[in-house]
N, C-alpha and C positions, 0 to 999 in steps of 0.2 A: 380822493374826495376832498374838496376845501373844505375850513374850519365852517364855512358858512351853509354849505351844501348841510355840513356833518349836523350844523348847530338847527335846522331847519327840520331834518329826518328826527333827533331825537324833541325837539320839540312837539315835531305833528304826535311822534310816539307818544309822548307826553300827557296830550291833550286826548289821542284814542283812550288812556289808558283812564284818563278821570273820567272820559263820558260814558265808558265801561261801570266805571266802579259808581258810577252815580245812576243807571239804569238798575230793574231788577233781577235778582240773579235766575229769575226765571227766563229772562230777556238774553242776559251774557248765552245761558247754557242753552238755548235754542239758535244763536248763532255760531257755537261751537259745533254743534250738531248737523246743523246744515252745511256749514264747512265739510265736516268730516266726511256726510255724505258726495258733497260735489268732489270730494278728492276720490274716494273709493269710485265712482262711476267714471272719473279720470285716467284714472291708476289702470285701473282692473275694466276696460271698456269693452276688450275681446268678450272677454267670460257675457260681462253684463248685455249687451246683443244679442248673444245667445238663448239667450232666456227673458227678454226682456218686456216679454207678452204676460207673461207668468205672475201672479200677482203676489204679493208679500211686504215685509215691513222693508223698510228701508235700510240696506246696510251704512255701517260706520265703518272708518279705515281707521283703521288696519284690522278690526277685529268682525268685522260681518255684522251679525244677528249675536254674535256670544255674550253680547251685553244683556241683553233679553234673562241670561240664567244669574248673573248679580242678582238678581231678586234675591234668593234661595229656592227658587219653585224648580223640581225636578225637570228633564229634557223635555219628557213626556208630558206633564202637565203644560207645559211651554207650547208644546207642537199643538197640544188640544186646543190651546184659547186662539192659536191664530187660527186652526181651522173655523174657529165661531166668525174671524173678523174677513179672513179673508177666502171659507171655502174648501171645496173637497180635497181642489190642487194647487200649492202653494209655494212660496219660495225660502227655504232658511238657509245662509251664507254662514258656514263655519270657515273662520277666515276669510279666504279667496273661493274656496271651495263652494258651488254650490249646490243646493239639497235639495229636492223637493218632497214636500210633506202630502202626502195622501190620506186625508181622514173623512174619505169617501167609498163608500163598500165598493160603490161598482170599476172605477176603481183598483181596487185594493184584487178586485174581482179577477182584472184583465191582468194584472199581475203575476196572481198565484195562481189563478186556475185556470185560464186559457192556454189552450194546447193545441191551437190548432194555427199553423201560418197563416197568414192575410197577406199577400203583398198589396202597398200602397199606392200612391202614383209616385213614378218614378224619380221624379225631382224632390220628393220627399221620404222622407223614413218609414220602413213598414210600419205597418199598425203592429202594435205591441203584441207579444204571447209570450207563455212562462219560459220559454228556452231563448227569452232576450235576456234576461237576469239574473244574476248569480250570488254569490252569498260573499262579500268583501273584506268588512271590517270583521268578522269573527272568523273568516275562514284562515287568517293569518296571524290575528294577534292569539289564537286558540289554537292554531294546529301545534304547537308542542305537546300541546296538553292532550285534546283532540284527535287522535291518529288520522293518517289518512285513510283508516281503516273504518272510521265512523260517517254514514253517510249525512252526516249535521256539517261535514266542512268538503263537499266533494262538490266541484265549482257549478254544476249545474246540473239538471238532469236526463243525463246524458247514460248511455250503456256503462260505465263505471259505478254509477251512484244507483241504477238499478242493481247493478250486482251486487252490490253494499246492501240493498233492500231486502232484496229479494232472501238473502243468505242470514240478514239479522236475527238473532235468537227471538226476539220479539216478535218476529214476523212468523215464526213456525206457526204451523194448523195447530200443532199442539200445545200451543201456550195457555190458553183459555182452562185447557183443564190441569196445565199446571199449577194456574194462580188458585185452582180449587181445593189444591192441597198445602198453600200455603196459608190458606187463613186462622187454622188453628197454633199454628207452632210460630207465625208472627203474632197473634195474637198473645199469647203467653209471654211473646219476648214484650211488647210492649207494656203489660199488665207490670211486669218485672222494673222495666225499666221506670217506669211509672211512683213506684215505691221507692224507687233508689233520688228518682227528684222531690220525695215529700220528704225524706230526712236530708239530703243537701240542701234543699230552701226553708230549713227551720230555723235558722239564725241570721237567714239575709236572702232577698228575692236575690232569681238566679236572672241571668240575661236570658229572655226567654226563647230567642229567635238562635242562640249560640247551644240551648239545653236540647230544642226541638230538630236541631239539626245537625247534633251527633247521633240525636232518636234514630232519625233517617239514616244517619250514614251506616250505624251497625244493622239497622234493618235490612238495610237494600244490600248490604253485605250477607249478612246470614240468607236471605233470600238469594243472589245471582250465585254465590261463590261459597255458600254451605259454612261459613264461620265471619266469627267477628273479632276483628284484627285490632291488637294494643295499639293505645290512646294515640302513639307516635303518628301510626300510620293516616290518623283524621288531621293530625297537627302537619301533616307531609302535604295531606290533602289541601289544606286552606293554605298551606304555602304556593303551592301551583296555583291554586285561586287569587288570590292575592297576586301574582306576578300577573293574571292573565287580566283581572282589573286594570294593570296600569297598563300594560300592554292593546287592550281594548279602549281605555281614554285617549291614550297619542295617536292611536290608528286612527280615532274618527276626525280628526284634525286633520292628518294626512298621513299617508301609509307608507312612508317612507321615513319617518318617525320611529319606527320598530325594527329591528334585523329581522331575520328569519327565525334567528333561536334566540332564546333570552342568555343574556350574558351573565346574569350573577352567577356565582360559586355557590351561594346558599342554595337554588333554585335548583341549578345545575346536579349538585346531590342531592335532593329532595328528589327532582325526577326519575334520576339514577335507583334510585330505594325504591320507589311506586312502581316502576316497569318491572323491577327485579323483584319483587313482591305477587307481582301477578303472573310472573314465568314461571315461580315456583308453584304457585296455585294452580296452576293448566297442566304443570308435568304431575303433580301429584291426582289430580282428580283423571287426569288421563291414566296412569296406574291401576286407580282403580273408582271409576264412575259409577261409586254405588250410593251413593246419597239422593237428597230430596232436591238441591239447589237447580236454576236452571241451566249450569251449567252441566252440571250433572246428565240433566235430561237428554240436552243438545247432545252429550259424546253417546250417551248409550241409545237413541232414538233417530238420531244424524239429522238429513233435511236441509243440514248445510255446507255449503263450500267450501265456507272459512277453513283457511289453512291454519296450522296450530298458534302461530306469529298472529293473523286477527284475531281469533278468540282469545287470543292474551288480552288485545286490542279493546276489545269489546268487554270482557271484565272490565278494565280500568276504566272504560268509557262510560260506564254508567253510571259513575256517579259523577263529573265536573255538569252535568244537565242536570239531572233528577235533585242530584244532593245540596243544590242550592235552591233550586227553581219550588220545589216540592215542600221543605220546611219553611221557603216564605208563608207559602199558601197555606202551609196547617196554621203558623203560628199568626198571621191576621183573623182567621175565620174563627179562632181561639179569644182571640180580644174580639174582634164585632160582637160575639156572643158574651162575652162579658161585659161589654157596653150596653147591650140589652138584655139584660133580665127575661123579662116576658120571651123573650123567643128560645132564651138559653132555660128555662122551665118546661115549656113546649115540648121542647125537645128531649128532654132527660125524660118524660113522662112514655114517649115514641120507643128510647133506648131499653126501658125498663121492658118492654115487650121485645125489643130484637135481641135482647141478651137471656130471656126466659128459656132459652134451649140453644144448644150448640149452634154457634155461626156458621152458618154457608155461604158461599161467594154468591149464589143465587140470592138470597136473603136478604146480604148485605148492600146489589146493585141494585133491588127492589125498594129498597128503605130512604121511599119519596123522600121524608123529613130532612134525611142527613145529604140525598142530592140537592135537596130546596139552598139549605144552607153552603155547600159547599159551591153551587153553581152562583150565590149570590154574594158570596167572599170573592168565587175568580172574575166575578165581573167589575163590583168598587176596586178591589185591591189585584191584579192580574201578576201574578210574579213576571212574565216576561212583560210590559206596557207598549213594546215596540217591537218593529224587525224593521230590517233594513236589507235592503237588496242595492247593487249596481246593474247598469244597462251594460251591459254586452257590445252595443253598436247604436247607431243614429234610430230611433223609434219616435213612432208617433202616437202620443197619449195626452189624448182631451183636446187633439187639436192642434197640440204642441207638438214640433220636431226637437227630443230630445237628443243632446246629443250622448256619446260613446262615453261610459265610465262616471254618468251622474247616477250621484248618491241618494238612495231615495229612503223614507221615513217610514213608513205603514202602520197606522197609530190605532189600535187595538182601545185604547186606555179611553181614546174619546167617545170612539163610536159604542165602548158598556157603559159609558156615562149619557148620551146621546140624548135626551128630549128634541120629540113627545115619542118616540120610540118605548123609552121606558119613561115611566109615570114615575114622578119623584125619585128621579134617578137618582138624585145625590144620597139618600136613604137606605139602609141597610133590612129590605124586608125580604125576608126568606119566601114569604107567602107568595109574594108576587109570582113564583115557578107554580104556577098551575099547571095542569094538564095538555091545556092550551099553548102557554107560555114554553114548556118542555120542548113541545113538539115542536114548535116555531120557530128555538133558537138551540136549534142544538150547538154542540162542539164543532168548532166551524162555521158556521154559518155568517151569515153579514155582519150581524151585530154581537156579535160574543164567538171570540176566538181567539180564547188565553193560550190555546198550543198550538198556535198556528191555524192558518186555511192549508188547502189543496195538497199534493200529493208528496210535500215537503214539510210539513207540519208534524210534529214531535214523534219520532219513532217509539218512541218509549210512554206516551201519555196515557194508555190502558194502562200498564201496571202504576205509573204515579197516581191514577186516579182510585185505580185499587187501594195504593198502601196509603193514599191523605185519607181514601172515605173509613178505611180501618181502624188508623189512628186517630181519627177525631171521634170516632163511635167508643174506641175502646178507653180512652183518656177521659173523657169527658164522663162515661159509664163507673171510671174507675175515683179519680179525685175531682177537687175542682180546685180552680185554677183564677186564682185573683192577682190580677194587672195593678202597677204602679198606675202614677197619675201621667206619666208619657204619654205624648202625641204622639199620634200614629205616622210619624214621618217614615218615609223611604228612603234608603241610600242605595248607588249604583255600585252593585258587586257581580261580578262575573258574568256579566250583563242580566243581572235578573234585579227584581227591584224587589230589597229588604229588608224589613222593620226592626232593624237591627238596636235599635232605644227602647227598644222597649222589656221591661221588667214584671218577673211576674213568681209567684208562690204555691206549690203543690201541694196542696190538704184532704189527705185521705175524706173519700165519702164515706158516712156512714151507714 
């Protein structure tokens, strides 16, 4: 390059660079922006053809739609407002990857719950049914954790993940009248436990979402496995949580981001202890099956298949779901009700009659007041806010020929926020669950489905739903419970969304 050539280039630079700095910087960053897009549609051209009917924000290179979460607004919230801008079926680009977001029931519909094949025309993709999809990002960054023993990570549902079903202790006929024996002697554990957070929180509010969810963890302990295990054993538990959070961020990025097993040494012996913790639990209650727990039941009652290696399996598996997902949901519906007054009075007025004689599980599932509340905590605040499925093969949904291996969204979090569906949706009113209301949206249904829709939707969500409606009846009957001045923000842990900021103080009622 001549001196002249050279003195010409940095000149013109020169002169871009003042008529830059002399426009506004609303001007610069909307030329940056538009650059960055025309690169990404350069770059990445394959991908974007593919999808390119599909409506959505405009990705940025190198990062996609991820700029979108800079705000601080959770995924979930994220995925919600586009569906306002752009619709049921939509497009989010993590990185190169891209995603389609679904915050349309029907939908959401052909997803989970159709079962039946369609073929299409042939130059195009079948029409979609639930054995195109399968479970991606958590069935790998969680199967350490996850056995393959637990039908929450078995690729589809296919004669393996029926066996998994079919054989679940949860699934037994006789579960229903097992949970009818455990309401008294969880009851007394929680009353217990109860009293031990009014003298811990007398010199400093405790983290409330960390106190509610060792509740849970020794509950669902002494409930599946008939005891509850030293402190070590919860601190082993959020170690494997903790691994399966970061493990679950890199997977949704791209799934070759994670090995198969986690490498830490910490993790590594933490797991080692938990497996070995619940081998010794299954040879001892095999010994002798004479307790209340459901294990218990399961050996002396049988019903299932599980070889003694899954019911190990299955003990440990109930709590990395329950034991996160379940004390998000007490401990929001805990603050919404202490953000309202008037409905947390209500209510205590309701409890003073269902605690006037011994609790029954019948009792308990009748006691509208505490379903009003509970079903109106899982719809603002949902412990899980999303799922996510991958496509199997080339499908066709809404029109669109998807192709093999996109990532798709299924957004829960928008459609229980949804207007005019719900009337002041943004609003925490229990009332709203009328009789009407109940029957309209139940568990599952279009618009409220914090445990999932169709025939893959939370194995375990009866007794979670049992042991939240217990422990919010039996806490709330017992102290009360006054919150710091913390926002209700969410953070992403284990893939369940939890109010982990927030603080709160146990004061014996009078």
């Amino acid at each position: 390059m001549t001196g002249r050539s050279a003195g010409s280039l940095t000149t013109g630079l020169h002169n871009t660079l003042k008529q830059m700095e002399a426009k506004p910087r609303q001007w610069v960053e909307s030329k940056v922006q538009s650059s960055s897009q025309m690169l990404f549609q350069l770059i990445f051209r394959k991908q974007t053809q593919a999808f390119g009917r599909i409506p959505g924000p405009q990705p940025l290179f190198p990062i996609g739609n991820i700029w979108a979460l800079q705000q601080g607004k959770p995924i979930w919230q994220v995925l919600g407002e586009q569906g306002q801008h752009y619709g049921g079926l939509s497009l989010f680009w993590i990185l190169a990857r891209p995603s389609l977001v679904l915050n349309d029931p029907d939908l959401i519909q052909q997803v989970l719950l159709t079962a039946q094949q369609q073929t299409g025309h042939p130059s195009h993709g079948h029409r979609a049914t639930q054995a195109d999809f399968y479970k991606d990002i958590p069935r790998k960054a969680l199967r350490p954790i996850l056995t393959e023993s637990h039908p929450f990570v078995a690729k589809n549902a296919g004669p393996k993940w029926q066996h998994l079903v079919q054989n679940n202790p949860f699934n037994m006929t006789y579960f229903h009248e097992w949970m009818e024996t455990q309401v008294q002697p969880l009851q007394a554990f929680i009353e217990g436990r109860a009293e031990e957070l009014v003298q811990q929180s007398e010199t400093d509010m405790l983290p409330a979402y960390d106190a509610i969810q060792k509740l849970v963890f020794d509950g669902f302990s002494l409930a599946t496995v008939g005891q509850v295990f030293p402190d070590q054993v919860f601190e082993q538990f959020n170690t494997l949580c903790a691994t399966g959070t970061d493990r679950m961020n890199r997977s949704s990025i791209a799934s070759w981001m994670i090995p198969e097993e986690p490498k830490g040494k910490h993790y590594k012996e933490a797991s080692r202890q938990w497996f070995q913790r619940f081998g010794e639990v299954m040879e001892t209650t095999q010994a002798n099956p004479a307790g209340g727990s459901l294990l218990d039941w399961v050996l002396q009652r049988g019903g299932s298949a599980f070889t003694p290696e899954q019911m190990r399996n299955f003990c440990a598996g109930v709590y990395p779901g329950g034991a996160v997902s379940a004390p998000s949901g007490i401990t929001s519906t805990l603050h919404l009700l202490f953000q309202h007054p008037q409905a947390l009075s209500a209510l205590h007025q309701d409890l003073a009659g269902l605690f006037r004689e011994p609790l029954t599980l019948e009792r308990l599932e009748n006691c509208v007041p505490v379903e009003q509340v509970l079903r109106e905590s899982l719809r603002l605040w949902p412990p899980v806010p999303f799922f996510t499925r991958n496509t199997v093969r080339t499908i066709s949904l809404a029109g669109h020929d998807i192709p093999a291996k996109t990532q798709i969204f299924i957004n829960n979090w928008f459609l229980q926020r949804l207007s005019p569906h719900w009337q002041d949706s943004e609003s925490f009113k229990p009332e709203r669950w009328d009789a009407k209301t109940l029957a309209e949206n139940d568990y599952g249904s279009d618009y409220f489905f914090p445990f999932g829709r169709g025939d893959r939707a939370c194995i375990g969500q009866d007794f979670a739903k049992f042991f939240m409606r217990l422990t919010i009846a039996t806490l709330l009957a017992k102290v009360e419970i006054q919150f710091g001045d913390q926002p209700h923000d969410q953070e992403f842990y284990f893939g369940v969304s939890v109010p982990r900021q927030l603080k709160a103080r146990f004061v014996l009622r009078s």
